[in-house]
gemmi code that builds the backbone of each chain (N, CA, C; Angstrom):
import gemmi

chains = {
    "A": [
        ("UNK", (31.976, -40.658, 134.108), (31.322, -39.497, 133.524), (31.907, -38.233, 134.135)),
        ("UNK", (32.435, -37.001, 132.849), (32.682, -36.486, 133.651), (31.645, -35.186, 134.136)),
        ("UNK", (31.783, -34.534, 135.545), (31.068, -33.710, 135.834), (31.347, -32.443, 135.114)),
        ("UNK", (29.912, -31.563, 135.257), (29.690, -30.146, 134.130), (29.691, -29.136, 135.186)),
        ("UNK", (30.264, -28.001, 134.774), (29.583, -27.080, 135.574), (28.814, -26.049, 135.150)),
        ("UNK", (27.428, -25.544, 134.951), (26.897, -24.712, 134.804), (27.500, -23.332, 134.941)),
        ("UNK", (27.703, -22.227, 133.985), (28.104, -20.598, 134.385), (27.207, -20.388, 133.976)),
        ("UNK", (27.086, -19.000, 134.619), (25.853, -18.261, 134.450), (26.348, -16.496, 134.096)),
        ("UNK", (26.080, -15.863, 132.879), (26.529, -14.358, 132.863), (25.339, -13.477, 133.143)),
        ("UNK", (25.429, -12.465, 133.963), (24.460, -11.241, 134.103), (25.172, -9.853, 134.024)),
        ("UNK", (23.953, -9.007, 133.456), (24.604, -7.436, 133.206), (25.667, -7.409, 131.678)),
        ("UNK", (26.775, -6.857, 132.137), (27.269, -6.130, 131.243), (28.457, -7.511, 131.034)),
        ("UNK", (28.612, -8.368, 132.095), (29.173, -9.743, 131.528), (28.738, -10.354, 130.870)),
        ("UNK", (27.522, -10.823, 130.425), (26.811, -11.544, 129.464), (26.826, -10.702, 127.857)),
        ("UNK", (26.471, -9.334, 128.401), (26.819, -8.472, 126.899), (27.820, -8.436, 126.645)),
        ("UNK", (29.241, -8.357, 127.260), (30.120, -8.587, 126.589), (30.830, -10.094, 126.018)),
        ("UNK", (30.359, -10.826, 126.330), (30.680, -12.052, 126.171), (29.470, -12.747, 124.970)),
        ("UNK", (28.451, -12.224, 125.403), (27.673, -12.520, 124.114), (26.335, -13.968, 124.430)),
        ("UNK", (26.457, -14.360, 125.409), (25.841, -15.401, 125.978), (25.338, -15.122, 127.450)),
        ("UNK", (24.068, -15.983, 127.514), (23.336, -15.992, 128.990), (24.322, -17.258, 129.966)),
        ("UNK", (25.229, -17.883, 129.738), (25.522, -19.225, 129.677), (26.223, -20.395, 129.012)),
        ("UNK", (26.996, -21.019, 129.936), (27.641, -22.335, 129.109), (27.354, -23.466, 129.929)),
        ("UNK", (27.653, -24.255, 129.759), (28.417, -25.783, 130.513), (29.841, -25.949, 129.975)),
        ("UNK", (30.398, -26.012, 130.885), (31.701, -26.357, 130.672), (32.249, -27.982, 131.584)),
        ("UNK", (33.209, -28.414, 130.982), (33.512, -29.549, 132.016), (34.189, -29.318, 133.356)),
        ("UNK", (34.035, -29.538, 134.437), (34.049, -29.180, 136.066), (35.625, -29.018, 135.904)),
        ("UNK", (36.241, -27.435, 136.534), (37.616, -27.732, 136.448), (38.463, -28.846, 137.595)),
        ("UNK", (37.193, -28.788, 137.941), (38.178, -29.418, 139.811), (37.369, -28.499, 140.853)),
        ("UNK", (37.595, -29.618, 141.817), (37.036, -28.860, 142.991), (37.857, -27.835, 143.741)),
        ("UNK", (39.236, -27.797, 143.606), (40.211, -26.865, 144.195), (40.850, -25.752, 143.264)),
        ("UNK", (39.356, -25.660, 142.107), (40.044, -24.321, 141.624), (39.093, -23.644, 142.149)),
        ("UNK", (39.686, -22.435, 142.283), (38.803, -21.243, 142.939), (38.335, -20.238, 141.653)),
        ("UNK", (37.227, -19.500, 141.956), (36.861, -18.919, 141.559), (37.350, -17.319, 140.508)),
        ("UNK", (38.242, -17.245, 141.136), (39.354, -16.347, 140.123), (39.954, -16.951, 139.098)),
        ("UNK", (40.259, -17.887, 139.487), (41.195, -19.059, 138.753), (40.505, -19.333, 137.550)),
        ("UNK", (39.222, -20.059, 137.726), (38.396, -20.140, 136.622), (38.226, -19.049, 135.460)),
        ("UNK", (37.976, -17.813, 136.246), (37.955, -16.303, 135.475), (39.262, -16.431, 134.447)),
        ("UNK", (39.749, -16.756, 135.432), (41.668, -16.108, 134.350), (41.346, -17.345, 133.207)),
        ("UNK", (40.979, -18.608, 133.233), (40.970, -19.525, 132.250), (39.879, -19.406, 131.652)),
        ("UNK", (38.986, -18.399, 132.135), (37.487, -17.821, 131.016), (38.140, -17.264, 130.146)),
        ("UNK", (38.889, -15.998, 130.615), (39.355, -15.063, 129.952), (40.246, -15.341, 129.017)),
        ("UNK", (40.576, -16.608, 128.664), (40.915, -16.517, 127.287), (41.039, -17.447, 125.931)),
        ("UNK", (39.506, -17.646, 126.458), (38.979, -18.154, 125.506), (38.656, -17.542, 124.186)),
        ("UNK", (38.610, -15.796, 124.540), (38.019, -15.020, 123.055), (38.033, -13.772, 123.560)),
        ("UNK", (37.908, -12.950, 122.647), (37.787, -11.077, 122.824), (36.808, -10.764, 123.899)),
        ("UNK", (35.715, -11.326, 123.912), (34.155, -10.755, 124.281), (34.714, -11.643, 126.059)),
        ("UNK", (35.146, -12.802, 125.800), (35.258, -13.235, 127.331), (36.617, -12.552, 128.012)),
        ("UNK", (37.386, -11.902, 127.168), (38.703, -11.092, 128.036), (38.025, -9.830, 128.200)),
        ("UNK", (37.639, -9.301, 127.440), (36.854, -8.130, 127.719), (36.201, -7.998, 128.958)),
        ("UNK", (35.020, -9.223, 128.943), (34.443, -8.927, 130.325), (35.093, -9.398, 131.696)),
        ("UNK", (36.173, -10.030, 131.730), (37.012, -10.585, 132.656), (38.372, -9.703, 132.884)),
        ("UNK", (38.647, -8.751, 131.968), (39.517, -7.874, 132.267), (39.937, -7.204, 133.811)),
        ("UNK", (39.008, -6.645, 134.476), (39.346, -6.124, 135.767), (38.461, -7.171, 137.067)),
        ("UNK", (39.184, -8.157, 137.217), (38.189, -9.397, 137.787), (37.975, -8.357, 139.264)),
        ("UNK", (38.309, -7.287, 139.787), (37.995, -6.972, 141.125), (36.504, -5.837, 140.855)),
        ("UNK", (36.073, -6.124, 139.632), (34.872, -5.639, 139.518), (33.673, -6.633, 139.268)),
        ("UNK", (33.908, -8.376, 139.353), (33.144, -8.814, 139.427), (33.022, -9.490, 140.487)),
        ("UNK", (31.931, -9.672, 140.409), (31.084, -11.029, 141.960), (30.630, -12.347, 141.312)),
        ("UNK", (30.658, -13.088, 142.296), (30.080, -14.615, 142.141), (28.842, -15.167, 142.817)),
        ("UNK", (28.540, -15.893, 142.544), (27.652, -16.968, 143.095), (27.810, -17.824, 142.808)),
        ("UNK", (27.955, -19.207, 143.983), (27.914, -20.869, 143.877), (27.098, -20.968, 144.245)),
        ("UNK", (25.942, -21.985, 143.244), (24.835, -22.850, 143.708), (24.094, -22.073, 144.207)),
        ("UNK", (24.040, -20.708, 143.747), (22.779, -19.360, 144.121), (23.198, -19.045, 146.104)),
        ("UNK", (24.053, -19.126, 146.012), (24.943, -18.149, 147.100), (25.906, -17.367, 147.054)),
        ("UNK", (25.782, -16.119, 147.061), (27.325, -15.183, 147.101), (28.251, -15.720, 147.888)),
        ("UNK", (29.889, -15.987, 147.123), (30.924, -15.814, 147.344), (32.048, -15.469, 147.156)),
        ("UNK", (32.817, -14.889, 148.002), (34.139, -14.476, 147.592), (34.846, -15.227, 146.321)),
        ("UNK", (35.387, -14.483, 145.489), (36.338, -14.723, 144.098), (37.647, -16.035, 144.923)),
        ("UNK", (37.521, -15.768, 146.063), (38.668, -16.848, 146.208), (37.955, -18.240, 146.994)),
        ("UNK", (36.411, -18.338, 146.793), (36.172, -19.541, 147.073), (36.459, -20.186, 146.216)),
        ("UNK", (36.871, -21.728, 147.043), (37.065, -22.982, 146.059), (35.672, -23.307, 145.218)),
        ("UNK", (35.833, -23.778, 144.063), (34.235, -24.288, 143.054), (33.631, -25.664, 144.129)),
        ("UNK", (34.261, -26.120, 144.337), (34.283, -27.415, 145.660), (33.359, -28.647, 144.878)),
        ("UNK", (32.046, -29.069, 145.199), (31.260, -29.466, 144.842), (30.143, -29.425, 143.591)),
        ("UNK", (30.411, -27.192, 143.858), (29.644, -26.588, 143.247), (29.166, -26.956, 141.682)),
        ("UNK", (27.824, -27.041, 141.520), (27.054, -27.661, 140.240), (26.642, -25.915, 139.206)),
        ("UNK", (26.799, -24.943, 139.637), (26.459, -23.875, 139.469), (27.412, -22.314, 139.394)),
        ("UNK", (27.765, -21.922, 138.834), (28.354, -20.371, 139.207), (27.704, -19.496, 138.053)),
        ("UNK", (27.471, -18.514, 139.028), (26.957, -17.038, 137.993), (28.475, -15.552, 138.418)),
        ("UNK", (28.645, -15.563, 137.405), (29.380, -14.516, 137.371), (28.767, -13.104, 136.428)),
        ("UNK", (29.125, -11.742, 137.844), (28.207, -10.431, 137.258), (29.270, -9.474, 138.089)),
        ("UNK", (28.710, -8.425, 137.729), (29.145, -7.370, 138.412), (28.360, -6.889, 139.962)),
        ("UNK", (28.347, -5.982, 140.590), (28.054, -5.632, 141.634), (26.722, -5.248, 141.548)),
        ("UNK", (25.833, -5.954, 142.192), (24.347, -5.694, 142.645), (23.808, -4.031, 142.646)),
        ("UNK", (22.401, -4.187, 141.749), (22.252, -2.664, 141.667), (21.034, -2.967, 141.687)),
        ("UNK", (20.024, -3.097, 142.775), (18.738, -3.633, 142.623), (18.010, -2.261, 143.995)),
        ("UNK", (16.836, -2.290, 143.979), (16.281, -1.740, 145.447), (15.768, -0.538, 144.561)),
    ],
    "B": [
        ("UNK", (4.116, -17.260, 164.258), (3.638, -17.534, 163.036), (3.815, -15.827, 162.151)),
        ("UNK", (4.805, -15.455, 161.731), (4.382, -14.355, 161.237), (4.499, -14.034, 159.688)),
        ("UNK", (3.705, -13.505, 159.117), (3.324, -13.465, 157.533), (4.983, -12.869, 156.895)),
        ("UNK", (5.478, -13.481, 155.822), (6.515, -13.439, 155.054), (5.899, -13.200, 153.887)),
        ("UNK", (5.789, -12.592, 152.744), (5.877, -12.119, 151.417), (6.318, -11.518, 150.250)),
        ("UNK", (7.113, -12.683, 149.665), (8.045, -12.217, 149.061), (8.020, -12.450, 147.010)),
        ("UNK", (7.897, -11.227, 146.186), (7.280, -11.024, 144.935), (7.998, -10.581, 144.449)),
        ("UNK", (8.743, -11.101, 143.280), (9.406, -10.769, 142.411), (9.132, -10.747, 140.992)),
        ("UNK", (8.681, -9.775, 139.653), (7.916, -9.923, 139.115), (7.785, -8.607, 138.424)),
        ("UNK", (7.416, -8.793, 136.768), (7.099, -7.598, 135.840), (5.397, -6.465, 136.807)),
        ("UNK", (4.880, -7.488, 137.437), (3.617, -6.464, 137.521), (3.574, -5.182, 138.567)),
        ("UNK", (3.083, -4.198, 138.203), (3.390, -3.277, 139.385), (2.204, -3.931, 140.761)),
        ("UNK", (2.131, -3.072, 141.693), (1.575, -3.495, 143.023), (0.517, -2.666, 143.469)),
        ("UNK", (-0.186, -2.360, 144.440), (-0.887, -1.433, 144.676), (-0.201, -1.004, 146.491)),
        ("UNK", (0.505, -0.661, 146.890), (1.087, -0.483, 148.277), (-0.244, 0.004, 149.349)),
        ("UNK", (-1.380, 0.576, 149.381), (-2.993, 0.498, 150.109), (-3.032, -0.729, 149.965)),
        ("UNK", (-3.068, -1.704, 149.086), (-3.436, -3.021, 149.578), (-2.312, -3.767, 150.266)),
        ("UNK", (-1.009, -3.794, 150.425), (-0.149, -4.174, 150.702), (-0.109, -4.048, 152.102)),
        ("UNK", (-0.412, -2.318, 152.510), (-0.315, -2.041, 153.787), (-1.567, -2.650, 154.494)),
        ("UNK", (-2.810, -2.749, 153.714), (-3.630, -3.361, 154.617), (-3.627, -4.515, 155.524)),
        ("UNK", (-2.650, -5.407, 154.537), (-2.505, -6.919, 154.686), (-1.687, -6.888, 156.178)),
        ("UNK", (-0.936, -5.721, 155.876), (0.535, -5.927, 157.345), (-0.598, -4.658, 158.871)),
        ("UNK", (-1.721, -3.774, 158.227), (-2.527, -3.631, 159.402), (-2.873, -4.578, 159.889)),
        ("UNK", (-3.404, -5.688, 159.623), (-4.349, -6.524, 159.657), (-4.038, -7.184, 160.811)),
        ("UNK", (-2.627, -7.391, 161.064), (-1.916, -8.474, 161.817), (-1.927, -8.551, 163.494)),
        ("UNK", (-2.559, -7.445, 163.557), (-2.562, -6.956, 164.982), (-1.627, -5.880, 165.745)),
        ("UNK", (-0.607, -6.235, 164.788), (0.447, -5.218, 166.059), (-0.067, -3.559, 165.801)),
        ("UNK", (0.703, -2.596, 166.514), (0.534, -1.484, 167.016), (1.173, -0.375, 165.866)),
        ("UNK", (1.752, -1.187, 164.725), (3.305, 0.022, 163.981), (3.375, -0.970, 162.896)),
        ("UNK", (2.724, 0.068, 161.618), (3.281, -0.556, 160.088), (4.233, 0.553, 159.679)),
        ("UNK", (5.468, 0.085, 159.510), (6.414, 1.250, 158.149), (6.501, 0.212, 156.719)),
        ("UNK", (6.961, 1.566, 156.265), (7.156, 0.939, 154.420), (8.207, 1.817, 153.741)),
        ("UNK", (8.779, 1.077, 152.882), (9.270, 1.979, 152.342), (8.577, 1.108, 150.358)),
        ("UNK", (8.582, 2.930, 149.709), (8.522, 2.346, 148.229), (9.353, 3.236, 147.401)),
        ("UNK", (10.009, 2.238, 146.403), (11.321, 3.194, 145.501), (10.778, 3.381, 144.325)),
        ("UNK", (10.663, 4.374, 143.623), (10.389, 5.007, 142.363), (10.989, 5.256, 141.058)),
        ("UNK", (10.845, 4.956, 140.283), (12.189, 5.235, 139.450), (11.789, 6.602, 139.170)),
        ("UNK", (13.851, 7.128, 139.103), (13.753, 8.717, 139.439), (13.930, 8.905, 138.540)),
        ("UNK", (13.376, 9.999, 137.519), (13.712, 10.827, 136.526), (14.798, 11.842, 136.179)),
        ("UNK", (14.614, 12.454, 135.019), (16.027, 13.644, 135.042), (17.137, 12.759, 134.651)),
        ("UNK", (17.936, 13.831, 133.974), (19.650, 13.747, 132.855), (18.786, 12.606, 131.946)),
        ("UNK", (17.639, 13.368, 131.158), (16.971, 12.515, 130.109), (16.676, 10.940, 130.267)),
        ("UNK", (16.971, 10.350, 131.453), (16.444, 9.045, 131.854), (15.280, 8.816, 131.330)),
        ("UNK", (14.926, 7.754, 129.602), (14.094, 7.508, 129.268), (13.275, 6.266, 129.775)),
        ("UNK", (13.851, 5.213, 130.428), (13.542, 4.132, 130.580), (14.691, 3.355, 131.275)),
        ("UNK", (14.187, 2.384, 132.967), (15.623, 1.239, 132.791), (15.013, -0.071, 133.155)),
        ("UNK", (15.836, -0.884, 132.782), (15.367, -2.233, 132.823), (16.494, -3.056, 133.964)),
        ("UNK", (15.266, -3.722, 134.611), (15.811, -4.819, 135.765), (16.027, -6.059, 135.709)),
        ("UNK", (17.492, -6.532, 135.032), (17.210, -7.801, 135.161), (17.772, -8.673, 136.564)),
        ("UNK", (17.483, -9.732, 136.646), (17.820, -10.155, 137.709), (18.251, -12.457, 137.616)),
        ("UNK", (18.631, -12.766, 138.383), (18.561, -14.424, 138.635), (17.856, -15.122, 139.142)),
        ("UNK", (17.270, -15.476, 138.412), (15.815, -15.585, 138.597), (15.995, -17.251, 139.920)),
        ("UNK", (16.350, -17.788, 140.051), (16.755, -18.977, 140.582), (17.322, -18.566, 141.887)),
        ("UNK", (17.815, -17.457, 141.710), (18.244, -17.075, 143.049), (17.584, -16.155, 143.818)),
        ("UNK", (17.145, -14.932, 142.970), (16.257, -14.130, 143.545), (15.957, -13.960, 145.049)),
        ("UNK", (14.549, -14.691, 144.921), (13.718, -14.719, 145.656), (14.147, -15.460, 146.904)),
        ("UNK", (15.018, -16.469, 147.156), (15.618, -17.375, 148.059), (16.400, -16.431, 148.561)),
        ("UNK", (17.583, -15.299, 148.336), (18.353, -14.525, 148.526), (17.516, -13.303, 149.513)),
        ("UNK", (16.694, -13.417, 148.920), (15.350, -11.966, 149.479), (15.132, -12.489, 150.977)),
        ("UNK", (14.434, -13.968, 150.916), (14.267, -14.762, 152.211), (15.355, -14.777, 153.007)),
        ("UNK", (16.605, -14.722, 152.521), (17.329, -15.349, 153.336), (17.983, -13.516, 154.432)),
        ("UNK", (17.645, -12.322, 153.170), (17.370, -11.444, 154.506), (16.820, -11.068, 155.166)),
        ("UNK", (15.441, -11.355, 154.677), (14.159, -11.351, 155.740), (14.378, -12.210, 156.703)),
        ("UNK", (15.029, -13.499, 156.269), (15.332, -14.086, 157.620), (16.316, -13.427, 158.883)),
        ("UNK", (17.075, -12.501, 158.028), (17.924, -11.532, 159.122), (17.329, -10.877, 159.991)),
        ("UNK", (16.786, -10.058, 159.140), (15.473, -9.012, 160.226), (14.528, -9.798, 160.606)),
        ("UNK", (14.269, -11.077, 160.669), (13.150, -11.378, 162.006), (14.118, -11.984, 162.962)),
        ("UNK", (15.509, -12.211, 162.413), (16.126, -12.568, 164.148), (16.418, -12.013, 164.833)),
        ("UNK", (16.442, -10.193, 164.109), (17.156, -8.772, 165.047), (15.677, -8.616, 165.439)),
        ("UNK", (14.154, -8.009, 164.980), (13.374, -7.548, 165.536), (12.098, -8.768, 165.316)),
        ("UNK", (11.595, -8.517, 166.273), (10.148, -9.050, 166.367), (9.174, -8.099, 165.673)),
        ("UNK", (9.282, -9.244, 164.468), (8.294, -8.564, 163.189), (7.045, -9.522, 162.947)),
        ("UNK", (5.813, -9.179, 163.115), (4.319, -10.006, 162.536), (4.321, -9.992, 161.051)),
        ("UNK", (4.927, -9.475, 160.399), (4.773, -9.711, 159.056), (5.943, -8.615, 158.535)),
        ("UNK", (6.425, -9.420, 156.731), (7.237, -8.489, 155.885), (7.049, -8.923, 154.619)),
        ("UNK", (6.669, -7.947, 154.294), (6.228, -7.878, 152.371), (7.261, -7.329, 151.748)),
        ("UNK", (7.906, -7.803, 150.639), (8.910, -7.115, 149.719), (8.171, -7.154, 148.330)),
        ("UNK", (7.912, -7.339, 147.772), (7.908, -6.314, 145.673), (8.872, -5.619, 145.450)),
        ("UNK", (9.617, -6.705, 144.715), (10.718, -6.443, 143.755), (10.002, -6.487, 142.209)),
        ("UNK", (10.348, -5.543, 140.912), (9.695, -5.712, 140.051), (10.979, -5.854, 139.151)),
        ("UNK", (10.541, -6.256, 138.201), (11.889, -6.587, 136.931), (11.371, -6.384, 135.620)),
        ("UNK", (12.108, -5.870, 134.761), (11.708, -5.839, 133.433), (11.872, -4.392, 132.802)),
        ("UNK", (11.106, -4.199, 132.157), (10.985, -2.162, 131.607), (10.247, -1.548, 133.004)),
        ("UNK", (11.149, -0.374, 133.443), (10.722, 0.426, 134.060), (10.659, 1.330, 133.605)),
        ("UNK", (9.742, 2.896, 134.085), (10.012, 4.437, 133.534), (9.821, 5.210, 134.484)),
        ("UNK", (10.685, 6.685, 134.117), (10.616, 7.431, 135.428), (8.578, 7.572, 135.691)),
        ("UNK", (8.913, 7.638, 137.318), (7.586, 8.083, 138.118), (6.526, 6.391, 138.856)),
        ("UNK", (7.683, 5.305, 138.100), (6.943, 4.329, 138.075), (7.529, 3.546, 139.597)),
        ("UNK", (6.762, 2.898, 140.358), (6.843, 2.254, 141.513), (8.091, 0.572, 141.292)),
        ("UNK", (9.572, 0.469, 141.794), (10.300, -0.080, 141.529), (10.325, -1.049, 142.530)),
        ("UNK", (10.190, -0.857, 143.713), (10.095, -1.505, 145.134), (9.187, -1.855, 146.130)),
        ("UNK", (8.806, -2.313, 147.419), (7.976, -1.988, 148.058), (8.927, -2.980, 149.020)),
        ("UNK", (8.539, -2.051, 150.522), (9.362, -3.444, 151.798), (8.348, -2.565, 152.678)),
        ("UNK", (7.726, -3.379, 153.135), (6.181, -3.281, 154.372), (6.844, -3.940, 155.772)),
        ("UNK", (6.836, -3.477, 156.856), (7.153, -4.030, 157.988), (5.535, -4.047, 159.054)),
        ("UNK", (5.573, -5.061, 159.746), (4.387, -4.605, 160.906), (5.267, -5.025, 161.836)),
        ("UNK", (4.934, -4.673, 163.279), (4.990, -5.313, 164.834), (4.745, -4.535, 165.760)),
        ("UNK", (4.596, -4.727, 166.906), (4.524, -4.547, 168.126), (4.341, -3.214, 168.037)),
        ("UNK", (5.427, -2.407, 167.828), (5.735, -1.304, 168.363), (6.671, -0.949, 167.083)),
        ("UNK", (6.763, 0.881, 166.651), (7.356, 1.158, 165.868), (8.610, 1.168, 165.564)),
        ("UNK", (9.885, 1.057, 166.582), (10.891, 1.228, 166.533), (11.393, -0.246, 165.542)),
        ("UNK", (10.818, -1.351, 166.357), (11.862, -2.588, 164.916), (10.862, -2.466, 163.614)),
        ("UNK", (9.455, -1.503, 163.445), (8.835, -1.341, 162.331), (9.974, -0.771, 161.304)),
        ("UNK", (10.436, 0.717, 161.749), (10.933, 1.496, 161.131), (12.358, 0.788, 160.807)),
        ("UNK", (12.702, 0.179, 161.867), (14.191, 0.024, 161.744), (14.416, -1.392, 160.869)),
        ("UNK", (13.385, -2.453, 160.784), (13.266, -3.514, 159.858), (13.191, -3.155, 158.924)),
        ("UNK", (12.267, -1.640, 158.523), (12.466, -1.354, 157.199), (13.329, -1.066, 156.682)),
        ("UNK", (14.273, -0.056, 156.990), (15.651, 0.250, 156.802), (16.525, -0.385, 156.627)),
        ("UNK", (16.424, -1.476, 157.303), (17.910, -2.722, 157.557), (17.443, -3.277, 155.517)),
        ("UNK", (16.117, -3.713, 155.563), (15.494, -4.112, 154.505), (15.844, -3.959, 153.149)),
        ("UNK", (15.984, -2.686, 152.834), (16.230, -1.877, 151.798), (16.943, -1.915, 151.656)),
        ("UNK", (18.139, -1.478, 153.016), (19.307, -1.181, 152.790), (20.525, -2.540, 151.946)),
        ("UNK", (19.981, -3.782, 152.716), (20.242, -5.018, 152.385), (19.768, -5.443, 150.832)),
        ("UNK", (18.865, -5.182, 150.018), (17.949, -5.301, 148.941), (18.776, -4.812, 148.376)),
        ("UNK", (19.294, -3.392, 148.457), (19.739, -2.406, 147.552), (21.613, -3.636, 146.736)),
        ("UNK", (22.229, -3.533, 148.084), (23.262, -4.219, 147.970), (23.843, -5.975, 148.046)),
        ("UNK", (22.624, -6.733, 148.478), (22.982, -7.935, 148.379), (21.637, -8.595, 147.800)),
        ("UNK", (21.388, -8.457, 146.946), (20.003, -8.905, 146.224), (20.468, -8.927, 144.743)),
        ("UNK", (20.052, -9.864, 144.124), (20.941, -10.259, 142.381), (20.072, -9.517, 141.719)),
        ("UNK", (20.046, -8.041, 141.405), (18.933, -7.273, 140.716), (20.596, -6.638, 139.986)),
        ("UNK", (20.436, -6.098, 138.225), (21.325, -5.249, 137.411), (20.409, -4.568, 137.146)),
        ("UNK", (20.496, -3.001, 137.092), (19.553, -2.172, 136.216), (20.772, -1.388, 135.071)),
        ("UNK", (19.894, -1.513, 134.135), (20.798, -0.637, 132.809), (19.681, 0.575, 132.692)),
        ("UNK", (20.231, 1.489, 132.489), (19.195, 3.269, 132.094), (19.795, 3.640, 130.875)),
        ("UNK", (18.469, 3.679, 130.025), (18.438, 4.552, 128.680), (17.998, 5.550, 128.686)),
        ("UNK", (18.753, 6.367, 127.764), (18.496, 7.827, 127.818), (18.295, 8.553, 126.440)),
        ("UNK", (17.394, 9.802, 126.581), (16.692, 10.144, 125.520), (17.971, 10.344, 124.548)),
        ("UNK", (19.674, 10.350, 124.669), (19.998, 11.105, 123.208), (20.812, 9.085, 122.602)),
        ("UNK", (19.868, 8.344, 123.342), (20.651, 7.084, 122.752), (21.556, 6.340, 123.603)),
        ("UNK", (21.746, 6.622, 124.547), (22.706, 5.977, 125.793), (22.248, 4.920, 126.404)),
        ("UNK", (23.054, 3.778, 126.451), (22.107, 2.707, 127.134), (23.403, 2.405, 128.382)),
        ("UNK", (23.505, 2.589, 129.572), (24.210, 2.036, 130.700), (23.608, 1.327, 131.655)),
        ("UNK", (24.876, 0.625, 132.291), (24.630, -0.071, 133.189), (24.943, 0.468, 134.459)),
        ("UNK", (23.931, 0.547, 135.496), (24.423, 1.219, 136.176), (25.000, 0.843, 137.677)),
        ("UNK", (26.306, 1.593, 137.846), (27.326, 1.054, 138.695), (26.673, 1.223, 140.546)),
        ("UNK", (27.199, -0.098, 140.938), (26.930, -0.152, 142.102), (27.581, 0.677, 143.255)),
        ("UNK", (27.293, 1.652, 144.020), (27.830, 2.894, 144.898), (28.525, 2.391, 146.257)),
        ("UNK", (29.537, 2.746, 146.512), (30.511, 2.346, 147.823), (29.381, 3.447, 149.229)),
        ("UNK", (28.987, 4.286, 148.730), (28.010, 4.757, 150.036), (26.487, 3.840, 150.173)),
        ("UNK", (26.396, 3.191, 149.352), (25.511, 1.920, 149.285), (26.057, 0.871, 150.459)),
        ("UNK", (27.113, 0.313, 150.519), (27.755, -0.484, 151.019), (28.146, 0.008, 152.450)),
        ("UNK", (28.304, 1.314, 152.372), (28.721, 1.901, 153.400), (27.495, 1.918, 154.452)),
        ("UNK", (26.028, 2.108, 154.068), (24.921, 2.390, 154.331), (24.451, 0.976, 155.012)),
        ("UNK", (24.839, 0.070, 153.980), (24.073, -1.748, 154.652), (24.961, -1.568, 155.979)),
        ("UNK", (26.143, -1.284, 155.870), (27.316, -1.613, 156.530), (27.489, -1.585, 157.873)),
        ("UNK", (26.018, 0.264, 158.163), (26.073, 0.432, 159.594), (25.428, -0.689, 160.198)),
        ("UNK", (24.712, -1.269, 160.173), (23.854, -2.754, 160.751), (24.485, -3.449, 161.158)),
        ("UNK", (25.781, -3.747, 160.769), (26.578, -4.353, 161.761), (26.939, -6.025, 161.046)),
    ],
}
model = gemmi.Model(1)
for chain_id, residues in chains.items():
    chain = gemmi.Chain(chain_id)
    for i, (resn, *xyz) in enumerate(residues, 1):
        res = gemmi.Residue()
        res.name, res.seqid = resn, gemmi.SeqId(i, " ")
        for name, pos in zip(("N", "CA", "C"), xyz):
            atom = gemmi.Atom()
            atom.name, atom.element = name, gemmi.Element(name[0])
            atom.pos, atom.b_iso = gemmi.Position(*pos), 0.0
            res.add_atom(atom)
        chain.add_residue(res)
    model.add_chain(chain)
structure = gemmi.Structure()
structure.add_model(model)
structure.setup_entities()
């Protein structure tokens, strides 16, 4: 069976892309997190759009912030957004 | 044993009852801080969304920061999400302990941390039709940053 990985879009990534969410099939545990982006990004207009300047977005694995160059590893989960604007 | 409270959530709060809860505790020094949504350049309304799965675990996990720097009896946060409008109460971070200095200064670290590592997006609409998202500030970062 193969493993899924949950994405997750928030903010102005989800509006441009058009979705709260996919499952996709797990790329591997040794792709990193940019990596994935660049193979989001071109899937369609709305997902290059929001993946265009990847040093304006952030991540989370498994509801922990991490760097764009962590490996997906294990991870069952990623949310990809822009920079925290909460408080 | 010290009181943790952590609320994330459309309802507003009442901060007199909030502060009572962190008098209550015994120590000598309650601070607070509460954020407002600010009005002006026609700011009609903004909305908070946030991850909901992560939230609140993320919130804990800096409250867990500030009780390993200060000896705190209790910390209340109210985070609210959803439609906000100017004048309306957006935040709340309550500190108690001992003595005022890790009161004041838990609060600060608090906020400052909330503001920039907490999964909250706000978008602001504005009276001539503008709907943005609004961008996260490098003097934000700069601000968590002094803490070390």
């Amino acid at each position: 069976m193969t493993a899924q990985l949950d994405i997750l879009y928030f903010a102005w990534v989800r509006e441009r892309i058009g979705k709260d969410g996919e499952s996709i099939a797990h790329p591997g545990a040794e792709v990193s997190v940019a990596e994935l982006i660049a193979l989001l990004a071109a899937r369609g207009e709305g997902y290059a759009q929001a993946f265009a300047q990847p040093e304006r977005l952030r991540a989370a694995l498994d509801q922990h912030f991490v760097p764009l160059d962590a490996l997906l590893g294990s991870g069952r989960e990623l949310a990809l957004f822009p920079p925290v604007t909460g408080g | 044993m010290s009181l943790v409270s952590i609320t994330v959530g459309e309802a507003d709060f009442d901060p007199a009852s909030l502060l009572a809860q962190l008098e209550g505790l015994g120590g000598g020094a309650v601070a607070s801080f509460t954020g407002i949504v600010r009005g002006g350049d026609g700011l009609v309304a903004m909305r908070l969304d946030h991850y909901p799965a992560m939230t609140e675990a993320q919130i804990a996990r800096i409250v867990e920061d500030a009780q390993a720097r200060w000896p705190l009896l209790g910390v209340i946060v109210v985070h609210r999400v959803g439609e906000l409008h100017p004048g309306e109460r957006i935040v709340f971070v309550g500190t108690a302990s001992a003595h005022r200095g890790a009161a004041l200064e838990a609060c600060a670290f608090l906020i400052d941390w909330l503001k920039t590592s907490a999964p909250f997006w706000k978008k602001e609409r504005f009276a001539d039709g503008r709907a943005t998202w609004v961008e996260a500030r490098a003097e934000d970062d700069a601000t968590r940053d002094r803490w070390g």
